[in-house]
SEBA-957674 format. One record per residue: z, y, x of N, C-alpha, C in turn; residue in three letters. Coordinates in steps of 0.1 Angstrom, whole numbers, plus 5000, padded with zeros to 4 digits. Layout:
N
ZYXZYXZYXala ...
This chain:
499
208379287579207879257565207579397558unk 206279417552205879537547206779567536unk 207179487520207579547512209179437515unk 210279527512211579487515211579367504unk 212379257509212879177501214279167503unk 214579117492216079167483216578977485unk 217578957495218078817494219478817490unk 219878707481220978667482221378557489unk 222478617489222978507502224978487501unk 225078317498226178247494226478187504unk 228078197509228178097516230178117511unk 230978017517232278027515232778067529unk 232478097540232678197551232178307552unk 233278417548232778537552232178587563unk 232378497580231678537592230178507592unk 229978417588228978327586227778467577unk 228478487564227778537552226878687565unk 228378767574227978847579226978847589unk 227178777592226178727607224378737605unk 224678657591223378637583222678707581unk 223478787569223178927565223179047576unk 223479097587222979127599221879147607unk 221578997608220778977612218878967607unk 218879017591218278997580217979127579unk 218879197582219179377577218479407585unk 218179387601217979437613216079387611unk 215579307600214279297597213679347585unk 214679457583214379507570214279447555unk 215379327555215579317547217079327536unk 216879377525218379367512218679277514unk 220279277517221679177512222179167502unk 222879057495223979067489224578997493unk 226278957496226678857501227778837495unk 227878687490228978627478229578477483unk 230978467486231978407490231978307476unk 231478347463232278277452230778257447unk 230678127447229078067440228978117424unk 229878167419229478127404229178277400unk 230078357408230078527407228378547409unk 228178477421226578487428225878487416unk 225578347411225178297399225078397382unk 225778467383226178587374225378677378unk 225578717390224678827389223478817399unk 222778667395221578677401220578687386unk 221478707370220678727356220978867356unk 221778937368222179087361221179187373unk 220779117380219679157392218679077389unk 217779167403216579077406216779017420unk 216578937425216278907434214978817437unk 214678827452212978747458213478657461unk 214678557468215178487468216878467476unk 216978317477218678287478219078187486unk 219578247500220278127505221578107503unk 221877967507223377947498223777797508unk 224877787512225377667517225477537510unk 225277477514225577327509227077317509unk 227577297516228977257512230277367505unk 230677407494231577507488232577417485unk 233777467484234677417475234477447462unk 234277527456233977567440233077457436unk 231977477441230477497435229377437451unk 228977317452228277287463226477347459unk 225877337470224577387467223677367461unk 223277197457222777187451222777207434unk 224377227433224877297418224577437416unk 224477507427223977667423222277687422unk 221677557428220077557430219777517415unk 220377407409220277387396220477457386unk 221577567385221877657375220877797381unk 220377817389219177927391218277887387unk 217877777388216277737382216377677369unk 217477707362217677687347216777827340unk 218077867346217778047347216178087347unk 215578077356214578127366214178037374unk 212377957363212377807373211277867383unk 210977977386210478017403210978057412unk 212578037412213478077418213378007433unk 213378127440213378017455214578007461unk 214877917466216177867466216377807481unk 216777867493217077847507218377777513unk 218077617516219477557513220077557531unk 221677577535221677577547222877457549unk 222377327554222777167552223177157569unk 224477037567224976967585224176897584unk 223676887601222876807608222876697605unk 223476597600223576457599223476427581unk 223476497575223676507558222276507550unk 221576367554220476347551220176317539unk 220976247531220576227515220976397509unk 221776457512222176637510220776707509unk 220176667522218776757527217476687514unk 217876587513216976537505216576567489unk 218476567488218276607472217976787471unk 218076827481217676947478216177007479unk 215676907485214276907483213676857466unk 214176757466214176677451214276797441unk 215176887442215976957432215177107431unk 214077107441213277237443213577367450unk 214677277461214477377471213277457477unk 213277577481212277577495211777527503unk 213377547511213477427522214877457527unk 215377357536216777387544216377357554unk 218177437559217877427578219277377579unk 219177317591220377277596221677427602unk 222477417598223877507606224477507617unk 224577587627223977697621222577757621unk 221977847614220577827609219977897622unk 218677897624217877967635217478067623unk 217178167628216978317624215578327622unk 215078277633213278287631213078167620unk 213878097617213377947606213278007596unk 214278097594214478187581213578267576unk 213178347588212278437584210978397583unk 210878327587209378287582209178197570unk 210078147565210278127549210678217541unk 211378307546210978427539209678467536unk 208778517551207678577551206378477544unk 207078367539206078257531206078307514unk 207578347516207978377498207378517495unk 206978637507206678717504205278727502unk 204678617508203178607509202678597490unk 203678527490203678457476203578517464unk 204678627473204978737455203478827454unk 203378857471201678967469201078897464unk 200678787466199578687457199478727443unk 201378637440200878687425201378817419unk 201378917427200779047420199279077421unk 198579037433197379107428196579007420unk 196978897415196178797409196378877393unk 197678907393197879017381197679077375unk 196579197388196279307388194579317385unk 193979217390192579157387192879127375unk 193379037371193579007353193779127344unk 194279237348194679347340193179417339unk 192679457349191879557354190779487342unk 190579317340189579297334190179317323unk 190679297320191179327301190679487299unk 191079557313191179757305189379727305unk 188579677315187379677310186779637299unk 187279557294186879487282187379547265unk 188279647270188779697260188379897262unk 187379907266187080017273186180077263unk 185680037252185280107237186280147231unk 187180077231188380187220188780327227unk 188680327235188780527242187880597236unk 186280547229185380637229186180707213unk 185480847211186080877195184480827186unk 183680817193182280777184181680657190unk 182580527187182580427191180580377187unk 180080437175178780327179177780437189unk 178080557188177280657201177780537210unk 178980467214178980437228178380287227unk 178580267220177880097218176480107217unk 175780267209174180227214173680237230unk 174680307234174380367253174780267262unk 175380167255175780067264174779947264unk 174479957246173479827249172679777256unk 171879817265170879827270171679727282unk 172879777284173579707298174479617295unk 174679577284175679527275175679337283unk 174279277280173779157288174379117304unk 174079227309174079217328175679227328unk 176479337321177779317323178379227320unk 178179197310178979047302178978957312unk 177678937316177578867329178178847339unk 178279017349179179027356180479027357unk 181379057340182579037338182878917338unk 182178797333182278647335182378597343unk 181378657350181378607367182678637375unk 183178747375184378827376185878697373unk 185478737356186778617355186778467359unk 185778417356185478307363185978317375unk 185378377387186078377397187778427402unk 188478527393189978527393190178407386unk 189478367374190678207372190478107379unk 189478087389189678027399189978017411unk 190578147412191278187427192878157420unk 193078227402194278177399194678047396unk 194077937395193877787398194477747413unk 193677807422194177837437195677827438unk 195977947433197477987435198277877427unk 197777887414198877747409199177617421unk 197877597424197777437427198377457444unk 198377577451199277597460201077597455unk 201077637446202377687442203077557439unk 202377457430202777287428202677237439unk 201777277448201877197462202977237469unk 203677357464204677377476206077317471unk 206177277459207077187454207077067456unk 205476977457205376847460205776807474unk 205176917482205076907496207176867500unk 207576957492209176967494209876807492unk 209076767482209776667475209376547485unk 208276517493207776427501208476397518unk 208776307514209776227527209076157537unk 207576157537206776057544205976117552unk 206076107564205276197569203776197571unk 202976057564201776017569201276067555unk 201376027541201276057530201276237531unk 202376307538202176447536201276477546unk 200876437557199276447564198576457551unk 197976367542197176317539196776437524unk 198276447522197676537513197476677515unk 197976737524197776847532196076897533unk 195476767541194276757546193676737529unk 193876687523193076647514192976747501unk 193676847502193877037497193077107507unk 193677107517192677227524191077157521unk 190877057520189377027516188777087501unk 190077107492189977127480189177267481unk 191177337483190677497480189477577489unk 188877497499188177597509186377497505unk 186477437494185277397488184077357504unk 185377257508184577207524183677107520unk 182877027529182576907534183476817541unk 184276907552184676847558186776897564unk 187576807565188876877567189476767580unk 190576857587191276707595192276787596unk 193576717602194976777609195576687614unk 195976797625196076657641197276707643unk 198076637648199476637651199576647666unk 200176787668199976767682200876667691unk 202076657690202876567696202676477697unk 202276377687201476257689200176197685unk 199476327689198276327688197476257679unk 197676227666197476137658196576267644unk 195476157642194376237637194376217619unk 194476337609194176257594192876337590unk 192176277589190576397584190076297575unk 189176407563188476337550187276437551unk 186476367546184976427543183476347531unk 182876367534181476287529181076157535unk 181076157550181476077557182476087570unk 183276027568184075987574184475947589unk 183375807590183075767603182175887610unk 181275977607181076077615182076197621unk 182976207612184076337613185176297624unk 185476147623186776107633185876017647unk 184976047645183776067661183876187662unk 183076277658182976407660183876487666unk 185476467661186376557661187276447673unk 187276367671187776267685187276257698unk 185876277700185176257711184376387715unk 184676477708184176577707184876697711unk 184976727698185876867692186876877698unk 188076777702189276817703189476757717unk 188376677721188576607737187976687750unk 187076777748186176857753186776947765unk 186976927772188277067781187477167782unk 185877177779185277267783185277437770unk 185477287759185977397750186877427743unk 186777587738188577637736189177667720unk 188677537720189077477704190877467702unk 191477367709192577357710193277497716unk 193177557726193577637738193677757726unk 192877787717192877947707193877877703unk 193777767692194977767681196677677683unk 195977627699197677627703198577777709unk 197877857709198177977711198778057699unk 197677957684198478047680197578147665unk 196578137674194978247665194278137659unk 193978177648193078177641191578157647unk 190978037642189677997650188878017639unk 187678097635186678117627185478117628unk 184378057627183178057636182178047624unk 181178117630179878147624180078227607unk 178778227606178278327594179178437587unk 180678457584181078537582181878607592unk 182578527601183078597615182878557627unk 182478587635182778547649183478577657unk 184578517660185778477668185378477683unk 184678357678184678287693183178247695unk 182678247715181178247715180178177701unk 179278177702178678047691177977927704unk 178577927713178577767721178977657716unk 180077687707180977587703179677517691unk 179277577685178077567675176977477680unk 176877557688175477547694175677387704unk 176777347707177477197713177177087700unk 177677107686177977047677176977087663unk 175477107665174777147658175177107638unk 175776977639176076937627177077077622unk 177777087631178677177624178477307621unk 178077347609177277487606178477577604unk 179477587601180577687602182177587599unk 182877637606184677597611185577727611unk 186377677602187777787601188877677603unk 189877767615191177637620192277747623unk 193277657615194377757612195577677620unk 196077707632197677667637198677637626unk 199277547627200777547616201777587630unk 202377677627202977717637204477687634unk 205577667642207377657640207577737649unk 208677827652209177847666207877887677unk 206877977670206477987681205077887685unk 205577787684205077657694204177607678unk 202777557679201977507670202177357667unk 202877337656202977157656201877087653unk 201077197643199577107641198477187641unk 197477117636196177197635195177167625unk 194977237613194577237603193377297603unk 192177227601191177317599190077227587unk 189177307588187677247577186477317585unk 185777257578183877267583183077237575unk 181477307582180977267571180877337554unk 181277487554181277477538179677577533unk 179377607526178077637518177877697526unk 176277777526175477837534176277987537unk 177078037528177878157528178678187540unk 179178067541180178007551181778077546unk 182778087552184278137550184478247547unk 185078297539185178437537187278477540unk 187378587539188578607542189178557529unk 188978537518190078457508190378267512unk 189078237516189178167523190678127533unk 190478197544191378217554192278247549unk 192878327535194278337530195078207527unk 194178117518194178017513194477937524unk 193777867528193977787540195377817553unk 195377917553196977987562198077957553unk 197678007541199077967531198977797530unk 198377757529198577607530199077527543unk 198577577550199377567567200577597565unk 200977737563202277767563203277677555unk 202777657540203577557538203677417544unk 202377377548202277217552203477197564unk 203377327567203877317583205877307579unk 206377397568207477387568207977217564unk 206777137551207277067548207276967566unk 206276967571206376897582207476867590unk 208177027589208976997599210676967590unk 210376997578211476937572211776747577unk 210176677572209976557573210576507582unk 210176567601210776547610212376587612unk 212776667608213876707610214576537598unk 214076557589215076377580214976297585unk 213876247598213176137605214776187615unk 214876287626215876297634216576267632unk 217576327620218976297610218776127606unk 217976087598218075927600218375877615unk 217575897621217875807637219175887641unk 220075967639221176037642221975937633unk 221575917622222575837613222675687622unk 221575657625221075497626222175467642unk 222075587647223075567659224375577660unk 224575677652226075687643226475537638unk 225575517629225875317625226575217633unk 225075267647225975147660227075217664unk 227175337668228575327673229875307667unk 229675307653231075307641231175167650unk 229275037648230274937646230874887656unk 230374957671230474917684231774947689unk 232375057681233875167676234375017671unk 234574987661234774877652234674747660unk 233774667672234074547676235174587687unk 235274727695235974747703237374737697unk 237374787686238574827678239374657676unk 238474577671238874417667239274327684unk 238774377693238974317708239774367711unk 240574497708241374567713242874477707unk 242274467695243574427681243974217693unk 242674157693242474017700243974067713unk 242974167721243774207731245274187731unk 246074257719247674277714247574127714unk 247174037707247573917704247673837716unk 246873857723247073797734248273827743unk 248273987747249273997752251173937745unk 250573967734251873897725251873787728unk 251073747732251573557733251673497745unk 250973597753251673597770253273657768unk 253273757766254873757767255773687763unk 255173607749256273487745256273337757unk 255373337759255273217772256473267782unk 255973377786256573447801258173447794unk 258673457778259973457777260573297779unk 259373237775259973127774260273037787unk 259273077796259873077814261073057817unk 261273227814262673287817263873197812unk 263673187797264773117791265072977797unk 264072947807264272797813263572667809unk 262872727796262072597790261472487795unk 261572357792260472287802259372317807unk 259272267819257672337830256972247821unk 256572107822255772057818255372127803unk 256172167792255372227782254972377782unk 255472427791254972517787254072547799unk 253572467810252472437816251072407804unk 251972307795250172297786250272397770unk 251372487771250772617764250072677768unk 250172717785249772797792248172737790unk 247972607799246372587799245772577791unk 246172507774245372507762245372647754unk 245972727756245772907752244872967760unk 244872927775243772957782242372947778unk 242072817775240972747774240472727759unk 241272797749240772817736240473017737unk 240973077747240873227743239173207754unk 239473167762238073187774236673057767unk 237373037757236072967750234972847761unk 235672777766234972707778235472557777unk 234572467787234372307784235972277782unk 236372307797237972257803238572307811unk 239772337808240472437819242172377824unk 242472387836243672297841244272407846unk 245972377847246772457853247172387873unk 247672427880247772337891248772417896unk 250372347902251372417909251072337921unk 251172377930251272367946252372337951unk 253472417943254672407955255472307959unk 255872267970256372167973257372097965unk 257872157956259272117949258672057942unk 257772097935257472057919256071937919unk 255171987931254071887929253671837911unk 253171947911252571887889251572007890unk 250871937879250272017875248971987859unk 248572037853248471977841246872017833unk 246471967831244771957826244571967813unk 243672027804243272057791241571997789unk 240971927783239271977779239371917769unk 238071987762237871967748236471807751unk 236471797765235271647767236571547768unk 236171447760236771357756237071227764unk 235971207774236171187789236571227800unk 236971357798237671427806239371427804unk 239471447793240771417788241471297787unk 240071187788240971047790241771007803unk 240771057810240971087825242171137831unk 242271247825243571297826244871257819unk 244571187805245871127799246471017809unk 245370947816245670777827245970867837unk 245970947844246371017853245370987863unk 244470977860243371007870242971137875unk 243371217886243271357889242371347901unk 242071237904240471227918239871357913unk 239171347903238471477900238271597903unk 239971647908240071747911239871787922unk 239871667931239371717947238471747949unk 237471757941235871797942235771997941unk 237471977940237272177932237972257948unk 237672347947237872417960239072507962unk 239872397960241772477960241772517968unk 241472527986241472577998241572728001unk 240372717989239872897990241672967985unk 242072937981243472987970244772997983unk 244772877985245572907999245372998007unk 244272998010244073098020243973238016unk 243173308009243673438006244573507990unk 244273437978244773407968244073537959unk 243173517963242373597954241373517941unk 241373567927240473507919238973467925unk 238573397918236773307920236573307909unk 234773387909234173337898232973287904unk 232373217897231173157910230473107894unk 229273187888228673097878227373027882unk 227173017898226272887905227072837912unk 227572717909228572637915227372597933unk 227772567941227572507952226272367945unk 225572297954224872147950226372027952unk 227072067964228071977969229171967959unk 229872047947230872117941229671987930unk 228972067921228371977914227671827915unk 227671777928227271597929228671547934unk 229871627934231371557935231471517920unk 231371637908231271607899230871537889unk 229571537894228471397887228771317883unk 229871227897230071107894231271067883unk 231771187876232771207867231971217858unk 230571207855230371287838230371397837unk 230371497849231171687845229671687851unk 229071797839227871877845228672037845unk 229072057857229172227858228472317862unk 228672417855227672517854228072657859unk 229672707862230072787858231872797860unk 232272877869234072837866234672967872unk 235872987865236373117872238073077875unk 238473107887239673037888240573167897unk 241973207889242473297890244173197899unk 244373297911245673227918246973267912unk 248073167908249373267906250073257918unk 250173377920251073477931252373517929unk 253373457935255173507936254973577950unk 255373697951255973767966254773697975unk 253573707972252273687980252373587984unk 252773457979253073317982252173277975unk 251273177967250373137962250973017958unk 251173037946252572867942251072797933unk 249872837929249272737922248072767917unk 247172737906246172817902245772787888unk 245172867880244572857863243072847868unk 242372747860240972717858240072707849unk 239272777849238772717832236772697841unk 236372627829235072557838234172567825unk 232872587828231872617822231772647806unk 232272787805231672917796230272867793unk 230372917780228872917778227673017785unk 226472927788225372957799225073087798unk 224773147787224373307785225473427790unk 227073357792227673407792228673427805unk 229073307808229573247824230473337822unk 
């Protein structure tokens, strides 16, 4: 950066402050560095500074409180906010509140500086817009030096007409370059304040049309190649620039300004061959400015088409400083777009955190009430009841038609049946257990391993039939003493989506 700029810079870690400031120093730019927001605040009325980064989160004093009491102060205060990754309404209000812009922590260095080298574009601006204003005033006040003011007023008359003229012309044209600067300067606050990223296409493109007194404007997003352009007509420009201009591999329309350069063609510069011209006759002169991040070009801003004159270098200031801004707010946009879908994923897992957390809590309960059964074993309680704790706890926690308990062992021969089918149940109150020879206790004997089977057999299901049972679905676990297999738990058709 040619002329030093003077930053301040807040944070409540002193490593942090140094790092910054270091790294800032080493680009030739002034530090000041303040641990205490309000001290900062003090003496950013007892100094000058070009601008102020400052952290979002303090214990004193958070950021958006020090951005508000500076622009009390000093409402062209630029104000550099450094916000956590996920602290999206934070990032927002600081845009709201007239930030510059923020970056996520810790900050990238090059993010920095090139919003710096935006703020310093800014201040040369409005010095020399200054300086043109001044220069016409000393001219216009350039009779009071003489000591024989009407000797000089007769020697002038004669030219008196053509200057007036040319001083008109003069101011006319600085208050219209100073019009420029304002309406850049409100753009770079609107731009801030906008969350949307199709709307800030639109108005982007629909400024550079302004200040560069085009016919014609567009800006294409390179990542998703998605096109916003306005003109006189319309339907010719998103042909032209679609099927044309930007599809063409032969020419190096994209290839210059994804690089990086400045594309300017015909009557006041030539860049690049006049093929490009000479392809697209309609197009009598094109200036295209990269919006550049990191290096890497996110978009591509250009216009066409403007008076016989064609672009001049204020032109091209104009148009770059509008890029430059468009480009930061762009990548602000995207960066709230990330941090939303960061939040939105954060959401599911709280609540995926949260159903696990409630299955886990199910989980205790259940085992709590397995171990009261299993006490109640011990204590010797009747088999027969606490056979039908066992199978109706089963068959209300596994949410299924009907589920039966079955002992095997020779001593006991019992065993005991639950469903919530009301013919199933009758079945089993008369002691009708036929039913159950249709189910495949065999398998259990022989190795004593669980079955889940959610396509039952055709043979398994037309045993069934003739009961009324349409099964769908059954999982049947063996109990095991000392690798003996004394019986088994059943539960029969879970719901279909689920088995």
């Amino acid at each position: 950066m040619d002329d030093k700029l003077k930053i301040m810079l807040i944070d409540d870690e002193p490593e942090l402050l140094e790092v910054l400031s270091t790294a800032l120093e080493l680009k030739g730019l002034t530090t000041r560095q303040f641990c205490n927001p309000k001290e900062a605040v003090e003496a950013y009325n007892a100094e000058e500074f070009d601008a102020v980064i400052v952290d979002f989160k303090m214990p004193e004093m958070d950021g958006i409180e020090v951005l508000k009491l500076l622009r009390e102060q000093d409402p062209n205060a630029r104000v550099i906010i450094l916000t956590g990754y996920s602290e999206v309404d934070n990032a927002i209000a600081a845009l709201n509140n007239g930030a510059h812009a923020f970056f996520r922590k810790p900050p990238d260095i090059r993010e920095i500086l090139q919003a710096l080298e935006r703020i310093q574009q800014e201040k040369k601006l409005s010095k020399e817009i200054t300086r043109k204003i001044q220069e016409v005033k000393q001219t216009f006040n350039l009779a009071d030096s003489y000591p024989d003011r009407s000797e000089f007023k007769e020697n002038i008359r004669e030219r008196a007409i053509p200057l007036q003229k040319e001083l008109k012309s003069l101011v006319d044209e600085i208050q219209a370059q100073a019009w420029k600067v304002k309406q850049l300067v409100f753009l770079n606050q609107k731009f801030q304040n906008t969350d949307n990223l199709e709307l800030l296409c639109q108005e982007i493109t629909s400024r550079a049309l302004q200040v560069t007194s085009s016919d014609y404007a567009f800006l294409l997003l390179l990542d998703q190649r998605k096109l916003f352009c306005l003109g006189k007509n319309k339907k010719f420009i998103e042909f032209e620039i679609k099927n044309n201009l930007i599809q063409d591999p032969q020419l190096p329309f994209l290839q210059i300004l994804r690089q990086g350069d400045i594309l300017h063609l015909a009557n006041y510069r030539l860049v690049q061959p006049s093929e490009l011209l000479e392809a697209f006759p309609r197009i009598r002169n094109l200036l295209g400015i990269p919006m550049m991040i990191h290096d890497q070009a996110l978009a591509l801003l250009a216009v066409f088409n403007k008076d016989k004159n064609g672009y001049t270098d204020l032109d091209e200031f104009f148009l770059s400083h509008l890029a430059s801004m468009g480009v930061t707010a762009l990548n602000n946009v995207k960066t709230l777009l990330e941090m939303a879908k960061v939040n939105s994923e954060l959401a599911r897992t709280t609540e995926d955190l949260n159903l696990t957390y409630r299955e886990l809590q199910e989980h205790v309960v259940i085992v709590d009430q397995i171990q009261a059964i299993s006490r109640e074993i011990h204590e010797g309680k009747d088999l027969q009841y606490i056979m039908r704790e066992l199978v109706e706890y089963t068959h209300h926690l596994l949410d299924c038609d009907f589920s039966l308990i079955v002992f095997n062992d020779e001593r006991l021969q019992r065993w005991y049946c639950y469903s919530n089918n009301n013919l199933l149940q009758a079945y089993f109150r008369e002691g009708n257990y036929k039913i159950l020879e249709a189910l495949p206790f065999d398998v259990f004997s022989a190795n004593g391993n669980e079955l889940v089977d959610n396509k039952p057999s055709p043979e398994i299901k037309e045993a069934l039939s003739q009961y009324g049972i349409k099964l769908s679905n059954y999982l049947t676990v063996p109990l095991v003493k000392d690798t003996h297999v004394l019986g088994m738990i059943a539960v029969f058709n879970k719901q279909a989506s689920q088995g």
